[in-house]
C-alpha positions in Angstrom: 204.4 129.6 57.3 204.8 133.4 58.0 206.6 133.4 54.6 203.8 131.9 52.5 201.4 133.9 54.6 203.6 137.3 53.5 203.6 136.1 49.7 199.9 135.9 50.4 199.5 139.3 51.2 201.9 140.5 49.1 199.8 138.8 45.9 196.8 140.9 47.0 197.8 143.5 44.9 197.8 140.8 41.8 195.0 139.3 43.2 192.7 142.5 41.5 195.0 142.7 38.4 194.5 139.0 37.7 190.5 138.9 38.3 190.4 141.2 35.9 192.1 139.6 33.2 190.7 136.4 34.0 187.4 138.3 33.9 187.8 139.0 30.4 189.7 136.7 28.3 189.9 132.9 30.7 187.0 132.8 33.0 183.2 132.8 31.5 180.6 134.2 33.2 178.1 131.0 34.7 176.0 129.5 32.1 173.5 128.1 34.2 170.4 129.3 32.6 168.1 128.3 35.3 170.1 130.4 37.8 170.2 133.5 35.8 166.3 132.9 35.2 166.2 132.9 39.3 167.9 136.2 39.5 166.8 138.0 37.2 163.0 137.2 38.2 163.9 137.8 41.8 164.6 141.5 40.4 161.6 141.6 38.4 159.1 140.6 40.9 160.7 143.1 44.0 160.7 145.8 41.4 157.0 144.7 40.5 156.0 144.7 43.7 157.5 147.7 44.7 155.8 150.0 41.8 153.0 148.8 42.4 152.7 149.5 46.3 154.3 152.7 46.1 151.5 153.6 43.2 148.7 152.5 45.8 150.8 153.7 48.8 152.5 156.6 47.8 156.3 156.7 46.6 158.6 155.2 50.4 155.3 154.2 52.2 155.7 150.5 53.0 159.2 150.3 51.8 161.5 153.1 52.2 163.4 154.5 49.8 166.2 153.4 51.8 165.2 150.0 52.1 164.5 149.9 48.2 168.5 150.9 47.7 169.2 148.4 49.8 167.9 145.6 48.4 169.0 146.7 45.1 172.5 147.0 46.3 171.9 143.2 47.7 170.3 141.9 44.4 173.3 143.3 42.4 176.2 141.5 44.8 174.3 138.3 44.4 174.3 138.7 41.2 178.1 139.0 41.1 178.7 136.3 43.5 176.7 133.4 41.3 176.8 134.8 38.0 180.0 137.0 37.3 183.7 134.9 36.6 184.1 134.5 40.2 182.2 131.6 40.7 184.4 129.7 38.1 187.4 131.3 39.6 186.3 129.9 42.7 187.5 126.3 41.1 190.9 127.5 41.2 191.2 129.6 44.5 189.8 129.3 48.0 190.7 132.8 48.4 188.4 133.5 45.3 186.0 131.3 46.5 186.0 132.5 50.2 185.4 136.2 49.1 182.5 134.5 46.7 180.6 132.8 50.5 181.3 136.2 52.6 179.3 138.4 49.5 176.6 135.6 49.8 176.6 135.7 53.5 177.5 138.6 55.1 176.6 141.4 52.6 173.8 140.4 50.1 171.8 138.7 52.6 171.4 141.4 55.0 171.2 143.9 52.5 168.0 141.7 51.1 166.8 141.7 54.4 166.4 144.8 55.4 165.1 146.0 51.5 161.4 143.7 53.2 161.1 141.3 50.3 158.2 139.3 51.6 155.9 143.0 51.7 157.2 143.3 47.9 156.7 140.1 47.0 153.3 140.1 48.5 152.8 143.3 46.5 154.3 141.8 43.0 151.2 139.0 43.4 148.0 139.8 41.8 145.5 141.0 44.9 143.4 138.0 44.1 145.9 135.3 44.5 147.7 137.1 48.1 144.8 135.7 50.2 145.0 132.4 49.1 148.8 131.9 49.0 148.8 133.5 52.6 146.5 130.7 53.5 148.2 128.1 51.5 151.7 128.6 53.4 150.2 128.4 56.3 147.8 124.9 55.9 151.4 123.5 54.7 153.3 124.3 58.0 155.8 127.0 55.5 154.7 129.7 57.9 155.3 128.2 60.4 158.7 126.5 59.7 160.0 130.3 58.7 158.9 131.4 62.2 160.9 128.9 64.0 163.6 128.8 62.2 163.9 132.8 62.6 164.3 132.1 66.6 167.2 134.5 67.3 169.0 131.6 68.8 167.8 128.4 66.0 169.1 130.6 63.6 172.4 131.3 65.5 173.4 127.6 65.2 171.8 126.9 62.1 174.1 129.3 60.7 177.0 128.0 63.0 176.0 124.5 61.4 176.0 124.8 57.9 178.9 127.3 58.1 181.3 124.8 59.8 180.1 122.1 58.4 180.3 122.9 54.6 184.3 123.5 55.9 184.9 120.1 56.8 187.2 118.9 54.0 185.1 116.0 52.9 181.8 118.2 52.5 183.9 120.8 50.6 185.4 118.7 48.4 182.5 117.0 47.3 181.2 120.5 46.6 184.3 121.1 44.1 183.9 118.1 42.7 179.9 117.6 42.2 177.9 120.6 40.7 174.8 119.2 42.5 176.6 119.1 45.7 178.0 122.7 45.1 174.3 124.3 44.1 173.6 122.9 47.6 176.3 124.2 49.4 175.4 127.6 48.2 171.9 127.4 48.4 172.5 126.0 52.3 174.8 129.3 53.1 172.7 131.8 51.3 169.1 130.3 53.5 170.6 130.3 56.6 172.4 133.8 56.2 169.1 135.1 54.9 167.3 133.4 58.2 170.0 134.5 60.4 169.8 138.3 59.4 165.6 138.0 59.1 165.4 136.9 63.0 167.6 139.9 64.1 165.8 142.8 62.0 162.6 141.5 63.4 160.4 144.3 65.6 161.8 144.2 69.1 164.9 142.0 68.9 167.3 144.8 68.7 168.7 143.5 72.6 169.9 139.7 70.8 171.5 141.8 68.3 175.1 142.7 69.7 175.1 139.1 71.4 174.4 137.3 68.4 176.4 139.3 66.0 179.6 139.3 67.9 179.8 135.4 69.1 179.7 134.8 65.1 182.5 136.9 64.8 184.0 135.2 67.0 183.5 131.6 65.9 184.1 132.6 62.0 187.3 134.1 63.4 188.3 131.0 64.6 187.5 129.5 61.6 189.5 131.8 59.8 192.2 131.3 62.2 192.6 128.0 62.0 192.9 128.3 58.4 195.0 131.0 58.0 197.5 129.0 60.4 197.3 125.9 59.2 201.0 124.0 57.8 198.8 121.8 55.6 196.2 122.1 52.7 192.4 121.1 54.2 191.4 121.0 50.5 193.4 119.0 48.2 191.2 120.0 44.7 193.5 123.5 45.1 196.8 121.4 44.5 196.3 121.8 40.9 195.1 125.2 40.7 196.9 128.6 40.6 196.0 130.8 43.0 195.9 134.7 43.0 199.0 136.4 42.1 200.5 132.9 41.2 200.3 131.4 45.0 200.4 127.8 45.8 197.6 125.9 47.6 198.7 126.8 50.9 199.1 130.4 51.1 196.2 130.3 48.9 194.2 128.8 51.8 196.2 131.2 54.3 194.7 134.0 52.3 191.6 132.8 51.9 191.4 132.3 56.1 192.9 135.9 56.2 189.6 136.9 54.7 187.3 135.2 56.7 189.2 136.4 59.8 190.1 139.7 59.1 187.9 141.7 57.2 184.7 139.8 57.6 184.9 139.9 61.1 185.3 143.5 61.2 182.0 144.0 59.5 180.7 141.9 62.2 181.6 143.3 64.6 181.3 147.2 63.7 177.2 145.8 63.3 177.0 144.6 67.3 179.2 147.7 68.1 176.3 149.6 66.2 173.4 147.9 67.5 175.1 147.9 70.8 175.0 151.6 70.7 171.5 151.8 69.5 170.5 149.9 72.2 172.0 152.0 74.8 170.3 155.0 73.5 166.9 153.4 73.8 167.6 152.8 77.3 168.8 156.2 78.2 165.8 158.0 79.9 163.9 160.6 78.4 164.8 164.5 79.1 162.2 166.5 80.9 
C-alpha cells in the first residue's frame, strides 16, 4: 500500500500536466445546456441585483465590495467544477472527481455565502414583485424550511449525512453510472454545503463556529482516512479508467482520500482556528 500510495503522490506532478492536455484535445467541456443556463443566470441576476442596489444605495452599501469579490470568486469555481473538463474527467478518476466535491463544498459555497446572495437576489427582482415573493415563500412553509434547516447543529448532520452517505459504494456508483442520479448527488452536496456555511455566517453564531468547523474536519478526515488506507477499491466503475499520471484504481482512490484528508482538512481547520481567535478577541474586555 505505501508503494501505490508513493506512486500516487509521485503522479501529482502528472496529474496538472495531464488535465491540461485532457483539457484541450480528450475531455469536452459539459454540454448540459440547462446547467450552463443555471450558471450563467445565477451571475446575471447577482450582478443585476448588485448594480442596481449599489445605484440606490451607494457603491459597497448593502454588499461590500468585499463580499461582491467574494461571490464572484465562488461563481467562477462553480463554474469550473460543473462546467469545465473536470467533470467528465471525474468519470475516469476519483482523485479528479474528489477535487471536483471539495471546490463545490468547501470553497464555492462559502465564498457564495458570505458574497449575501438572497440581499442581491432580492435586489435583481423588480420592486413590485419583492413583496409578494417575500410573502409567497413564506405562505408555502420555504421560509421556514431554510430557517430550520440553517440550525447550526441540523445543518452539521445534514451535511455529515449526505457527505457519508453519497460515499457508500452503492450510492456512488449509481451516481457514475446514472446521470439523473449524479445531477442529484451534486445538487445534494452543493445544498447542504450552501446551508452548512449560511447557518455559521449568520449574526451572532460566531461561538458554534470553531466547534462546528473543526468536528467536520475531523469526520471528513476520517473519511479520507479510511480511503486513503484502504487495500481494496470502494468503487469498482474506476477499474476501467486511467487515473492521473497513469495510476491504477487503487492509488487512484488513495490519492483521491489524500485529498479529502490532507488539504481539505487544513482549510477547515485554519477557519475554526480563525474564528476561534475572533472569538477570543470579542471576549477580551475593553481598555479603559
Amino acid at each position: 500500500m505505501k508503494r501505490q500510495l508513493a506512486a500516487g503522490l509521485a503522479g501529482a506532478p502528472a496529474l496538472a500536466a495531464a488535465h491540461g492536455q485532457a483539457s484541450l484535445e480528450t475531455w469536452p467541456w459539459n454540454d448540459d445546456a440547462w446547467l450552463w443556463v443555471l450558471v450563467l443566470a445565477a451571475g446575471l441576476a447577482y450582478g443585476a441585483g448588485l448594480r442596481r442596489l449599489w445605484r440606490s444605495a451607494g457603491v459597497g452599501r448593502g454588499i461590500g465590495r468585499a463580499s461582491a469579490g467574494a461571490w464572484a470568486a465562488g461563481w467562477a469555481l462553480l463554474a469550473l467544477a460543473l462546467l469545465s473538463p473536470l467533470d467528465p474527467l471525474g468519470s475516469v478518476s476519483f482523485a479528479a472527481h474528489m477535487v471536483q466535491h471539495e471546490l463545490l463544498m468547501l470553497v464555492a459555497a462559502p465564498l457564495l455565502v458570505v458574497g449575501r446572495p438572497l440581499v442581491a437576489g432580492t435586489w435583481a427582482l423588480p420592486a413590485r414583485w419583492r413583496g409578494p415573493v417575500a410573502r409567497g415563500l413564506q405562505r408555502t412553509g420555504v421560509t421556514g424550511a431554510v430557517q430550520r434547516l440553517s440550525h447550526p447543529v441540523v445543518a452539521w448532520l445534514l451535511h455529515l449525512v449526505v457527505l457519508w452517505g453519497w460515499h457508500a459504494p452503492p450510492l456512488f456508483e449509481a451516481a457514475l453510472h446514472h446521470d439523473g442520479v449524479h445531477v442529484l448527488q451534486h445538487a445534494s452536496f452543493f445544498v447542504s454545503a450552501l446551508l452548512y456555511w449560511w447557518a455559521l455566517v449568520q449574526p451572532g453564531r460566531l461561538a458554534a463556529v470553531p466547534l462546528s468547523v473543526a468536528t467536520t474536519a475531523m469526520h471528513t478526515g476520517v473519511l479520507g482516512a479510511l480511503l486513503t488506507f484502504s487495500t481494496t477499491v470502494w468503487y469498482p466503475h474506476y477499474r476501467g479508467g486511467a487515473g492521473p499520471g497513469k495510476l491504477d484504481a487503487l492509488a487512484d482512490q488513495h490519492l483521491g482520500g489524500l485529498i479529502m484528508w490532507v488539504p481539505a482538512g487544513a482549510v477547515m481547520l485554519a477557519v475554526a482556528l480563525a474564528a476561534l481567535v475572533s472569538l477570543l478577541r470579542r471576549l477580551e474586555p475593553a481598555p479603559r
